[in-house]
C-alpha positions in Angstrom: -47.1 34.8 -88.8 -49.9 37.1 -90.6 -52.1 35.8 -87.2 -50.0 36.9 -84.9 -49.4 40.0 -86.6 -52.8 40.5 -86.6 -53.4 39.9 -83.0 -50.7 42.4 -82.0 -52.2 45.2 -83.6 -56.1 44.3 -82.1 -57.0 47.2 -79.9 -59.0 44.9 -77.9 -55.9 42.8 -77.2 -53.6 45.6 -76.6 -55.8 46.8 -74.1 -56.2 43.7 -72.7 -53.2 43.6 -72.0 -52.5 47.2 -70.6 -54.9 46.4 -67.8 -53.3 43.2 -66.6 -50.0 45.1 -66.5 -51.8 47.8 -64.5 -53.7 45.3 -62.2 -50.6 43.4 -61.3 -48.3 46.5 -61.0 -51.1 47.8 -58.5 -50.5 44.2 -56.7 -47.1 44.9 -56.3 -47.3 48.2 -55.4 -49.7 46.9 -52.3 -47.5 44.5 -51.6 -44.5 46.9 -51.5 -46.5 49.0 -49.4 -47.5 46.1 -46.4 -43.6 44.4 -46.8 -42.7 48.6 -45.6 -45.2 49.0 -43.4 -44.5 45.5 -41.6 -40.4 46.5 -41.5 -41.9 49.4 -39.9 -43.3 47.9 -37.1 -40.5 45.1 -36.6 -37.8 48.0 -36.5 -40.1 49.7 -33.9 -40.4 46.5 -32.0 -36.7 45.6 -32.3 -35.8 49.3 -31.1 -38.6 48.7 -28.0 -37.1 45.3 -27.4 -33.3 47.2 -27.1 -34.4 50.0 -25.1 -35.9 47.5 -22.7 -33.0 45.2 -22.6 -30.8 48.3 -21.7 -33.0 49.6 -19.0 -32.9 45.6 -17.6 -29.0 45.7 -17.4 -28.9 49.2 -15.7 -31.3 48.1 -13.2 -29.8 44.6 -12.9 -26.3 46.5 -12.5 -27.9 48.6 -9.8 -29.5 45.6 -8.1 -26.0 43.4 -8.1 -24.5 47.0 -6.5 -27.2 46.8 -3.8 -26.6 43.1 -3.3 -23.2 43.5 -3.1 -23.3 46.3 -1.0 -25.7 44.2 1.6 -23.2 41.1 1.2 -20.7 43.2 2.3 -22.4 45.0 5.2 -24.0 41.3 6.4 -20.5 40.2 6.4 -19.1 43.3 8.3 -21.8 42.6 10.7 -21.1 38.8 11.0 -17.4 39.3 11.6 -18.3 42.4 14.3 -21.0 39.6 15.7 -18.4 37.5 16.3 -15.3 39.5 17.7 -18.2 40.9 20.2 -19.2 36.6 21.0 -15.2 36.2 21.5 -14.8 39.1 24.1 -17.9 38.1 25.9 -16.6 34.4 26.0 -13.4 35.2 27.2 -15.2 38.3 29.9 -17.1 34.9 31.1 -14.2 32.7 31.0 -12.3 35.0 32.8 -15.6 35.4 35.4 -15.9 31.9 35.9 -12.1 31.0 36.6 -12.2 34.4 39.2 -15.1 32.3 40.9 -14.0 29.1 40.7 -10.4 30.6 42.1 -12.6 32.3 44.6 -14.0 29.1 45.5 -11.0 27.2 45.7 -9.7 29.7 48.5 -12.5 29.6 50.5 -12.0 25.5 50.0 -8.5 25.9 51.6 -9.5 28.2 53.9 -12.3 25.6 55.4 -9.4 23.0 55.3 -7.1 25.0 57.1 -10.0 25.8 59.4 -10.7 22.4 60.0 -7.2 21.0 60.6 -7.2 24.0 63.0 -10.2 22.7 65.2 -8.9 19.0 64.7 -12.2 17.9 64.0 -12.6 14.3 62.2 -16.0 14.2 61.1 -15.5 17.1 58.1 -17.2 16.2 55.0 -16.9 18.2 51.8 -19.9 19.5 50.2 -20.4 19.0 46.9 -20.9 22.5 45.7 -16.9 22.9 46.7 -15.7 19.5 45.2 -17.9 20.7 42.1 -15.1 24.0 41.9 -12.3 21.8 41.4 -13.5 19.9 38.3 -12.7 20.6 34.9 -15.8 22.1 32.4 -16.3 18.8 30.7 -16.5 17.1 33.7 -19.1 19.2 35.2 -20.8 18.8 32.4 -21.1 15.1 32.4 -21.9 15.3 36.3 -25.0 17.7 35.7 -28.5 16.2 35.9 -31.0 16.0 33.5 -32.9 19.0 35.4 -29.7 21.1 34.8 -29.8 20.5 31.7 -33.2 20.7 30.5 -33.1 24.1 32.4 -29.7 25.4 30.5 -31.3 24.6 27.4 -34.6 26.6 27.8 -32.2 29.6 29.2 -30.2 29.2 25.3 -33.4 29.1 23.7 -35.1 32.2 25.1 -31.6 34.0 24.6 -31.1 32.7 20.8 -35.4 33.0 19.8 -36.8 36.1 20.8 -39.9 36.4 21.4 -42.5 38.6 19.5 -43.9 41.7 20.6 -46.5 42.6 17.9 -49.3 44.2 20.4 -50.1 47.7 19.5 -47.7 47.7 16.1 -49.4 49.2 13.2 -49.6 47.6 10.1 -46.7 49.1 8.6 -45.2 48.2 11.6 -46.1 44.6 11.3 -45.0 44.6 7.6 -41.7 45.8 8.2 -41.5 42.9 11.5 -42.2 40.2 8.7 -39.8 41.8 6.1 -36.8 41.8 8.7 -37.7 37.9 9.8 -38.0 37.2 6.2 -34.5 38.3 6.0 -33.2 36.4 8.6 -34.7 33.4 7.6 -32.9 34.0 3.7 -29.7 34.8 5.8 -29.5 31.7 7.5 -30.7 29.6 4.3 -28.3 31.2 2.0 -25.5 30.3 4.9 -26.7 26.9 5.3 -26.6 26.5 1.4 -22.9 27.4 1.2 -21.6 25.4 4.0 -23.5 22.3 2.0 -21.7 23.2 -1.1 -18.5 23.8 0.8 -18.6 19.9 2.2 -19.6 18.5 -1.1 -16.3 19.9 -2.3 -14.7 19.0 0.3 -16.1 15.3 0.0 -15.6 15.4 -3.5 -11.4 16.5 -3.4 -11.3 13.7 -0.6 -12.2 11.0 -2.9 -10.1 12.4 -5.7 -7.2 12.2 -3.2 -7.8 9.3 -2.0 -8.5 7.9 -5.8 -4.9 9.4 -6.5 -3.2 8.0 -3.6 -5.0 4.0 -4.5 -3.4 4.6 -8.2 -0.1 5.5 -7.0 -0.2 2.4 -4.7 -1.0 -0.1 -7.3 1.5 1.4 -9.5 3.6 0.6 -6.6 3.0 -2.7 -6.0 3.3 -3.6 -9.5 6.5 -2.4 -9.5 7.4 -4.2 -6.6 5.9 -7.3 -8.1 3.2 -7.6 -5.7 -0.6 -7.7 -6.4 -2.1 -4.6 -7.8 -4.2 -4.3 -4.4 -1.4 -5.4 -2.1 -0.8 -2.1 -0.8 -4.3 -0.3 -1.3 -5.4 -2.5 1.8 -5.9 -1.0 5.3 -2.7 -3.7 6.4 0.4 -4.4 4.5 0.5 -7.6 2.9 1.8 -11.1 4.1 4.9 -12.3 3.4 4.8 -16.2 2.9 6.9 -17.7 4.6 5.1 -21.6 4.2 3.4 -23.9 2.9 -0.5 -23.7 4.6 -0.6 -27.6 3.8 2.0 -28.5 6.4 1.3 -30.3 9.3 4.4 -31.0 10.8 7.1 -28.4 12.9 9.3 -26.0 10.5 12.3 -25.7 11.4 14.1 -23.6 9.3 15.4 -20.4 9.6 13.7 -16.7 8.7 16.3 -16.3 5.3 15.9 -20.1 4.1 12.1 -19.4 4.2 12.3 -16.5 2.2 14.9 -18.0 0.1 12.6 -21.0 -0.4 9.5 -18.8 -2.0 11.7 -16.3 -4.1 11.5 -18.9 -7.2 14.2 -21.2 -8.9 12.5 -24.6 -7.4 12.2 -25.9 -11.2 15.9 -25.9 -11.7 16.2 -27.4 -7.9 13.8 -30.2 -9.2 15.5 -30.3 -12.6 18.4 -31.2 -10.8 16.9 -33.9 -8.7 15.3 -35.8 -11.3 18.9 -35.9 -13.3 20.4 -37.5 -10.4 17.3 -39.9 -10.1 17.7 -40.8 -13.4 21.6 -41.5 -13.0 20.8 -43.7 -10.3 18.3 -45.5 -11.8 20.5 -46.1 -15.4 23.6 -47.2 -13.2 21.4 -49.9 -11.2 19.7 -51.2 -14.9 23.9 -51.1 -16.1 24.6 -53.4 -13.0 22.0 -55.8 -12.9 23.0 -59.7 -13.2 22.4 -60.9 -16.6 21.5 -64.7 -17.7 22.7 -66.5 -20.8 20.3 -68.8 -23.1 21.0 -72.5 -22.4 22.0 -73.8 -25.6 19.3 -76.1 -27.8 21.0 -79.3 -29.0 24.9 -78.1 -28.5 24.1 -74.7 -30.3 22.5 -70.9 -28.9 18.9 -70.5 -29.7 18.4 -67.9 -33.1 22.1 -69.2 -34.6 21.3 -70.4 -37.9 23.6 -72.9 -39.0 26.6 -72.1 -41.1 27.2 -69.3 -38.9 30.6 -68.6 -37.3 30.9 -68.5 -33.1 29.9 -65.9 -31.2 32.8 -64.9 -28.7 31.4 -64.5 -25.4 32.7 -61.1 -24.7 30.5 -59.9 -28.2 27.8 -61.2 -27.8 27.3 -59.9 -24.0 28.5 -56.3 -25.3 26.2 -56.3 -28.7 23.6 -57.4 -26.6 24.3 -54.3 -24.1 24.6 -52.2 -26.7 21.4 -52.5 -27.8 19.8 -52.8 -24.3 21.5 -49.2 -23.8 20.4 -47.8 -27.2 16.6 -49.2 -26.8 16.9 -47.1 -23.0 17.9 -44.2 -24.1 15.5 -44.0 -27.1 12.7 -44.9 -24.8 13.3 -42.4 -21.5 9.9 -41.4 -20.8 8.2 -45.2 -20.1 11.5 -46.8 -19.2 10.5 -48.2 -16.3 7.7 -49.7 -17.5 8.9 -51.5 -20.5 11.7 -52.9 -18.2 9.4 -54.3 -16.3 7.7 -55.9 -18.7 10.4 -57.2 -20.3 12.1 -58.4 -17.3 9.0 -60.7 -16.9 8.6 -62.0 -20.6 12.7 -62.7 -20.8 12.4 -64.6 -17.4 9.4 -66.3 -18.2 11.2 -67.4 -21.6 14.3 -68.4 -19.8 12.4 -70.5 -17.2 10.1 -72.3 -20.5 13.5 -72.4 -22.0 15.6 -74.1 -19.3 11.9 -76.6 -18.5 12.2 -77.9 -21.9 16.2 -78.0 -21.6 16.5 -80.1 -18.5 13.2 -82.5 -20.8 15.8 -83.1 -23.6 18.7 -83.7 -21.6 16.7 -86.0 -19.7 15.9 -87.7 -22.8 19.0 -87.7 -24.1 20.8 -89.7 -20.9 18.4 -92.1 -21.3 18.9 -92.8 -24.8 22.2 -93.5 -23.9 21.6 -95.8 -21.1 19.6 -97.4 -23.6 22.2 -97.8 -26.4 25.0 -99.0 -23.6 22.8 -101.5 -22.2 22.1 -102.9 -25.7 
């Protein structure tokens, strides 16, 4: 504490310090001064930068008046351009059919003239048969000479040529000026009528777009194919089989019928009948009895009591019904089957049978001859 104390009150120190508090309050006083000084200049700048942006929108306001003042008189001009083209077409429509009328009469009149003199040998020229025809057949009966010569005539009417001997040079710059014009003229009219058809192209498709969904929706409605309908024909009604080879006979409504569904229950049907059929001809078939082995039926164990006839045929019925039913699926099969082993059993059965009876008599030959 006494050091500190002590340091505070050096002179040396105190000064010290004095002039670093002077030095950097002169730093920030320069700095003050160039931060001012360069807000100076960017508020000057800023103030140029706005009085130039104003003068650009007055004098792109004044050139959008001028352009819409030429648009305006181009377009006036146009429209006057091409009332004038309709009243000169219709003045030389109106010339032409005056001469071809013209024509025509004097035609006549060299008819009637003719008849007049009784004369066989007339022949009409082809200057007056060339009066009677329409405009587009003239056209198609002109030769390629005509032609050729009608289209130099429309090129020396629609490209002018160029007088530029004797012009000036102001002259000459104000002749290229106005063809510069034209030529922006007609590339600014070609422009829009190319933007025009892309729009037009481009609403076609959407149409048509909207037209395909509306027809799917359609269909599906209709139970058809999605793209039934969007097709350029309708669609095909089926009316047949494609695998038959032989004559149909049926009528229009029992084809249609035939393909409008509900076969399964038609073949459900069928195969219940089948199935009938083929339980009633198992129920009726003949049925053979075991021979008996030694005065009693094979599988009787002894003791037991008689078997009634009747019973035993209707147990054994029973169960011939009851292993059927049980077994539907393979019971064809297993009938066959067993049809074989039970006659196969029978015959061994009946072989060994007839053996023992055999036996049997001659035992008893045997005993009465002793």
């Amino acid at each position: 504490m006494e050091e500190e104390e002590g340091d505070t009150g050096d002179p040396e120190f105190i000064k010290r310090q004095e002039q670093k508090r002077s030095e950097l309050d002169e730093q920030l006083r320069e700095y003050i001064a160039e931060w001012r000084s360069v807000r100076i200049k960017e508020a000057q700048e800023l103030k140029r930068l706005k009085e130039k942006q104003a003068k650009r929108k007055v004098a792109r306001a004044d050139e959008e008046k001028a352009a819409a003042e030429r648009k305006k008189a181009e377009e006036e001009r146009r429209i006057k351009e091409m009332e004038e083209k309709k009243i000169r077409d219709a003045e030389e429509k109106k010339q032409r059919l005056i001469e071809a009328e013209k024509k025509r009469q004097a035609m006549m009149a060299a008819l009637k003239e003719q008849h007049k003199n009784k004369t066989l040998n007339f022949v009409v020229k082809k200057k007056a048969l060339a009066a009677s025809l329409s405009d587009a057949e003239l056209e198609r009966t002109k030769t390629k000479e005509q032609l050729e010569e009608e289209k130099k005539i429309s090129l020396s009417i629609r490209i002018k040529p160029l007088q530029l001997d004797g012009l000036s040079e102001e002259k000459l710059r104000e002749k290229a000026i106005e063809l510069w014009d034209v030529i922006v003229k007609l590339e600014t009219e070609k422009y829009d009528l190319e933007e025009r058809q892309k729009r037009q192209e481009y609403d076609l498709k959407e149409l048509k777009e909207r037209q395909r969904q509306q027809l799917r929706h359609k269909a599906l409605k209709k139970g058809l194919d999605p793209e039934a309908l969007t097709g350029p024909h309708p669609p095909k009604i089926q009316l047949a089989s494609k695998y038959e080879r032989r004559v149909d006979t049926r009528s229009f409504d029992d084809k249609q019928k035939l393909f409008q569904g509900g076969f399964d229950m038609v073949a459900l049907e069928m195969m219940e009948k089948i199935w009938n059929e083929k339980l009633q001809e198992f129920m009726e078939r003949p049925r053979r009895r075991l021979p008996k082995w030694c005065g009693e039926r094979p599988g009787k164990k002894p003791g037991d009591p008689e078997t009634p006839e009747g019973e035993e045929e209707a147990a054994k019925i029973d169960d011939d019904v009851d292993d059927i039913i049980k077994d539907t699926q393979a019971a064809d099969n297993i009938e066959d089957e067993d049809l074989e082993e039970e006659e196969v059993e029978i015959d061994e059965i009946e072989e060994e049978s007839e053996e023992d009876e055999d036996e049997e008599e001659e035992e008893e030959e045997e005993e009465e001859e002793e």
